[in-house]
N, C-alpha and C positions, 0 to 999 in steps of 0.2 A: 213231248206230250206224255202226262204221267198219268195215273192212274192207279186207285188203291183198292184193296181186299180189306174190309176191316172182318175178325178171326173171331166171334161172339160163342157164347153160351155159359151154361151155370160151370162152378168152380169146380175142378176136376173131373172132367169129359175127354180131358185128351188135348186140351188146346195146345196147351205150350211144346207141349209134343212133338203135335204135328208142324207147329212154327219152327222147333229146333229143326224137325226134317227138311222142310221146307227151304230153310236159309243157310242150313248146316251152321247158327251158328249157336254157340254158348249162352241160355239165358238161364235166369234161377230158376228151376221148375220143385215145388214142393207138395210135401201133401197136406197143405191145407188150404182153404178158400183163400182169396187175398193176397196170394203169390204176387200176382201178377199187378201192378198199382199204374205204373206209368206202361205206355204202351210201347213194347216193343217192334222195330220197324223194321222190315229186311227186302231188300230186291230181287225179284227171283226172274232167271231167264225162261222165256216162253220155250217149250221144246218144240223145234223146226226142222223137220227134215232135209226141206227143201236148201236150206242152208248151205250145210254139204256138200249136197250134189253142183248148188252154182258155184262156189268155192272151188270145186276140183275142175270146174269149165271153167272157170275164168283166170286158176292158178292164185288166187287171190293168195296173202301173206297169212292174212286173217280176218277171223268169221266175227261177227258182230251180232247176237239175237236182237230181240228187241225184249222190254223188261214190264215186268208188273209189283207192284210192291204191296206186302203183306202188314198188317198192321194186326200185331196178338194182341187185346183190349182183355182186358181183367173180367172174372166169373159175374156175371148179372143174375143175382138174386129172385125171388119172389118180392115185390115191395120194393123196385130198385126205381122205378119210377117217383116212390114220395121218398128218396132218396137213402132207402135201406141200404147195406153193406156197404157199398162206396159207389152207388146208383148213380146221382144224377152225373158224378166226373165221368162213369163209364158211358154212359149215355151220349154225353158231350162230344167222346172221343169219336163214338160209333156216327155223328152226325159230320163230321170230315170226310168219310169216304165214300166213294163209289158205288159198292158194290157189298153185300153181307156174302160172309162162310160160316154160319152157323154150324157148330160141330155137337152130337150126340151122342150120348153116351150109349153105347148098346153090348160094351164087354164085360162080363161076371167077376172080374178080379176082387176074392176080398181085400187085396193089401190095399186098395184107393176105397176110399171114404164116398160112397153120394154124399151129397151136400142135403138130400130129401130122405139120407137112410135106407132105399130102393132104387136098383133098377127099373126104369119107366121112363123109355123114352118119349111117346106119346105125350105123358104130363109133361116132361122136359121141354118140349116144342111150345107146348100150349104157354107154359108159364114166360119163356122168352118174347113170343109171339105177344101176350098179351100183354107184358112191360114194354116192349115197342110199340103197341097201339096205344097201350093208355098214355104214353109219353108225348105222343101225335095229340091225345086229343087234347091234354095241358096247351100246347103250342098251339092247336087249331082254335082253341075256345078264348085263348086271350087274344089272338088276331083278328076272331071279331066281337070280341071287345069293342076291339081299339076302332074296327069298320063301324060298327055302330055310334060312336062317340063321334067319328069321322063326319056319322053323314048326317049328325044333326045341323053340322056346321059349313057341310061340301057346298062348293062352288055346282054351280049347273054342270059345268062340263066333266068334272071328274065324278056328279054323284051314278050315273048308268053305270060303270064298270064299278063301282064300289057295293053299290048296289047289288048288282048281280053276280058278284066273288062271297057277298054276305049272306045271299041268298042260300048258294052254292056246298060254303059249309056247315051252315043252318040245318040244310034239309039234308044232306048227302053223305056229309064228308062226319060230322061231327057224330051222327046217329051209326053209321060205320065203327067207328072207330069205337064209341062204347061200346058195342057189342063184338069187341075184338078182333072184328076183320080186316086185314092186309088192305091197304089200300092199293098198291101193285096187282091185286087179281081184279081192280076196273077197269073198264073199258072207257075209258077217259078222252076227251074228244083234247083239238087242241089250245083253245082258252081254256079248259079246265089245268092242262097241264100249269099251262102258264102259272096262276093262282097257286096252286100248291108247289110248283119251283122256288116261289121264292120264299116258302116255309121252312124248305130242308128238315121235310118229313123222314121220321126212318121207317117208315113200312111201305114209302113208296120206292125204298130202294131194290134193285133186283137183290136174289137170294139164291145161294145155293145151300142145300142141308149134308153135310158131311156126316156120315153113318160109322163113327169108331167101335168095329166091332172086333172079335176076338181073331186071331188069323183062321182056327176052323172054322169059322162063320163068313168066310168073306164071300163064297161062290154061291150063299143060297139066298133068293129072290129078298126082296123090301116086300115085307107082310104089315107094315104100320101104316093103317087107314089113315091119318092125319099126314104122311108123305105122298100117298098115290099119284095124286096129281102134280107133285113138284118133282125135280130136277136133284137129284140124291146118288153120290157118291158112298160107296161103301169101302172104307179102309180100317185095316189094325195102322193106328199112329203107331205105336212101337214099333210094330213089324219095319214099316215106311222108315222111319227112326233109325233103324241097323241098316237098312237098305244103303240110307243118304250115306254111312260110313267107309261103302264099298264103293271098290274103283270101275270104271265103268263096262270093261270086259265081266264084270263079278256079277255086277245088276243084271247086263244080258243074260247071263248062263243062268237066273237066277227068273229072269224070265221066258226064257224060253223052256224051260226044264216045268214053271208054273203055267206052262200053256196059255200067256197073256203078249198082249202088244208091250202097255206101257205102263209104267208103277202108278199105284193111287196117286202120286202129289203130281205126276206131270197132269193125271184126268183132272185133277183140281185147278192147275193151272190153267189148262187148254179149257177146260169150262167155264175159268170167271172173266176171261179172256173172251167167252162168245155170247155170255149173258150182258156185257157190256157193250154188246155191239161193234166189237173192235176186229178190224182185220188188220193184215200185213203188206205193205208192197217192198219191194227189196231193191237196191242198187246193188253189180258187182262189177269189181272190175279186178285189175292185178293187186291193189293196194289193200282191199276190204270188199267180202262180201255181208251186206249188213240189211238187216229189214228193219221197217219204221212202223212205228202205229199211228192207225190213224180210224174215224170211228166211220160205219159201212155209211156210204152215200158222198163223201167228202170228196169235192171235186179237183180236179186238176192245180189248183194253181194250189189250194189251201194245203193240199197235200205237198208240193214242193215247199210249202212255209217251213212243216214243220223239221227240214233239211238246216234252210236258212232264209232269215227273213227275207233277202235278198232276189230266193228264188222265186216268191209270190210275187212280188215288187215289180220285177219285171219280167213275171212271165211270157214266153211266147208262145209254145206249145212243147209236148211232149211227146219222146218215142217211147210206145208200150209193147211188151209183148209178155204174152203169158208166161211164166217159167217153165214150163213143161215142154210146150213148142218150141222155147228156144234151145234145152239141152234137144230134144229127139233133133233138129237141125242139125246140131254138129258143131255148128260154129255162128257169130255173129252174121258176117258175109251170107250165109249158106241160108240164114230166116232172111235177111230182108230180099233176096233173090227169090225167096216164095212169097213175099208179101207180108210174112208174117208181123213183122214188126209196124205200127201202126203210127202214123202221126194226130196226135190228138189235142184238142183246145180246152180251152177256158172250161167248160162245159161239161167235160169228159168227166161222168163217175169213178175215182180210179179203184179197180177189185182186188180184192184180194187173193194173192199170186201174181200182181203184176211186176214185171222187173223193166223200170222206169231209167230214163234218162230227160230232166229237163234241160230246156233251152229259156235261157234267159237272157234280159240283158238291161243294164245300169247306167 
């Protein structure tokens, strides 16, 4: 099961940056708009603790994360919706993924150029934010076009739902979006979802706003009223950048000395990781301890699919048990002698933290 970040915002904010840290690997980064043309794409592992710890209980050979993959898309413009700078291909790219990491500029370096001539992170949102609405409402306003053309000519039984999909962005969806509001801050019932699914809107995608500020700026609060209420990571990409260079005893000493858990890009990971709805179950044994993604709610058998189709196929039930109850156990024998380990059906939610064994059969 895959799942993408697409890496947005205007030219020179810090993107490729944080992509090089990100992926550790080698892209052109330059200092001018337009660097970036085709999108570059890297897979990055989710940081798990939990990993480890079953690995060293289970003796495994080796560890297996589970992955999320990064897509850097080139600086979007002012006017990149009527296809200023290289707009509509950026736009294009931005409507393949999952999920937005919108990155902003908020560090004083004179050597990098705004692309506005100022610092102003504030307008910098406004002006992305509003190229992704206005680009929603091109798409929303020819779709019902083409509903109205539809229902001169609809059969009885398809005109109620064409009907009221037309109605829907007529009065709600289209009036929204000119006046530049995210369509992701509605509270959308689920026929509304439906209707805008199959638009592959981008401002109904979830979003996280990356905060690229200076390294003495990183430990003082988000004062920009146009973030308050969103989900805003604050990092120096450079810093993050040298970070990704170091071996991993260097990055601890490097965080423990900065009085933090874990570096900005794993908070970036483990964040687009939960605005996606996505959690982890894990398999371990001697061979591989490895976790899988799968998105929250997903039940029993759908989650053994994504192992192999095989395990869906002929699901019978599954043994679950938390991974935390099963290291404090000791051993395999020693949880199911407490009960811990659970046999569960068709049915079964499976959560995140659980370490699964299906039974299947063919």
């Amino acid at each position: 099961m895959s799942f993408s970040i697409g890496i947005v915002g205007l030219p020179n904010v810090g993107k490729s940056t944080l992509f090089k840290a990100l992926t550790k690997k080698q892209i052109d980064i330059a200092n001018y708009p337009f660097c970036t043309i085709e999108p570059n794409k890297g897979v990055v592992a989710v940081p798990d603790e939990r990993l480890s710890k079953l690995a060293e209980f289970s003796k495994s050979k080796k560890i297996v994360p589970t992955a999320i993959e990064f897509i850097d898309i080139a600086g979007i413009v002012k006017g990149a919706h009527k296809g200023e700078g290289l707009g509509n291909k950026f736009l294009a790219n931005i409507r393949e993924v999952d999920a937005i990491c919108q990155v902003v500029r908020d560090f004083k370096s004179g050597d990098i150029i705004h692309v506005a001539g100022k610092v102003d992170p504030a307008s910098d949102v406004e002006v992305i934010n509003i190229e992704l609405a206005f680009a929603d409402l091109e798409t929303a306003s020819k779709h019902l076009s083409k509903l109205k053309s539809k229902l001169k000519t609809a059969a009885l039984k398809t005109e109620k739902d064409d009907r009221k999909a037309a109605e829907f962005l007529e009065t709600k969806i289209i009036p929204a979006l000119e006046n530049g509001i995210l369509l992701r801050t509605f509270d959308l019932d689920e026929d509304e979802m439906k209707i805008l699914k199959q638009l592959n809107l981008l401002t109904i995608k979830p979003m996280i706003y990356v905060l690229n500020v200076d390294e003495s700026e990183l430990n003082k609060p988000v004062e920009i009223e146009i973030l308050k209420k969103e989900v805003v990571i604050p990092i120096c990409a450079q810093l993050e950048s040298e970070l990704a260079e170091l071996n991993s005893d260097e990055v601890i000493e490097y965080l423990e000395s900065a009085g933090i858990s874990m570096t900005g890009l794993d908070r970036i990971i483990v964040e687009a990781y939960k605005i996606l709805d996505l959690i982890s179950f894990i398999t371990t044994g001697e061979m591989e301890t490895k976790a899988w993604t799968i998105k929250r709610g997903t039940k029993a058998p759908q989650a053994a699919g994504v192992i192999h189709g095989d395990f869906e196929r002929g699901f019978i039930a599954a043994e679950v048990i938390n991974w935390k109850d099963l290291l404090d156990s000791g051993s395999e024998p020693a949880a199911k002698e407490k009960g811990l380990i659970r046999l569960e059906g068709k049915i079964y939610e499976v959560k995140d933290g659980d370490v699964c064994v299906f039974r299947f059969s063919v």
